[in-house]
C-alpha positions as a printed Julia matrix, in Angstrom:
50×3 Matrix{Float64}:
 -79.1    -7.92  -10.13
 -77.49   -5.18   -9.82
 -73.89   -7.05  -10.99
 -75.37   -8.95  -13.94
 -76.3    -4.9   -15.58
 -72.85   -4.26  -15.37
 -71.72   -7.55  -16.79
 -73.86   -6.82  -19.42
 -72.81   -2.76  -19.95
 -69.19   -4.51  -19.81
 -70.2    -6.75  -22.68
 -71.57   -3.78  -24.87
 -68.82   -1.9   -24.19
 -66.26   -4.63  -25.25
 -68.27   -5.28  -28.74
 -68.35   -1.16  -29.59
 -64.37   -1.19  -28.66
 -64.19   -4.2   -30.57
 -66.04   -2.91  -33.63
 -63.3     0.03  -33.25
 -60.51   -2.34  -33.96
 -59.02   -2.38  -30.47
 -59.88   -6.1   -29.62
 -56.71   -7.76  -28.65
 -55.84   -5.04  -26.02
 -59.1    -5.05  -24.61
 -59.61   -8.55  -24.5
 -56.95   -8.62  -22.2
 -58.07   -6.01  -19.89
 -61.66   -7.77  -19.84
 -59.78  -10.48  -18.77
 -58.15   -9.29  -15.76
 -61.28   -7.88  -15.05
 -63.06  -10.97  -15.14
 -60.32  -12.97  -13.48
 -60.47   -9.89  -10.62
 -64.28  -10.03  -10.33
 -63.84  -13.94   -9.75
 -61.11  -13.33   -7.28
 -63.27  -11.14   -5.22
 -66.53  -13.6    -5.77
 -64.47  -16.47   -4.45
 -63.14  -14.35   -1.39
 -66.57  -13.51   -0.74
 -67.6   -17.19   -0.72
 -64.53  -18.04    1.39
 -65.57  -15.0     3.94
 -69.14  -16.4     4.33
 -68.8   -20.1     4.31
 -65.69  -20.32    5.88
């Protein structure tokens, strides 16, 4: 649960920035972010199925 709130405190933060007029930049950091966050998800999978 815990990791969904800050999904969602990530996703509020990236509409106020957006509102701001900063949205390319930050689009791309939410990206890595995302892409990091699935990178650690999929290591964790690997770790406890593998």
């Amino acid at each position: 649960m815990t990791e969904l709130a800050v999904r969602v405190n990530r996703d509020r933060l990236t509409t106020t920035i957006n509102i701001s007029g900063v949205r390319t930049h930050f689009t791309i950091i939410t990206l890595i972010e995302k892409l990091r966050i699935l990178n650690e998800a999929s290591q964790f999978i690997g770790a406890f199925f593998g």
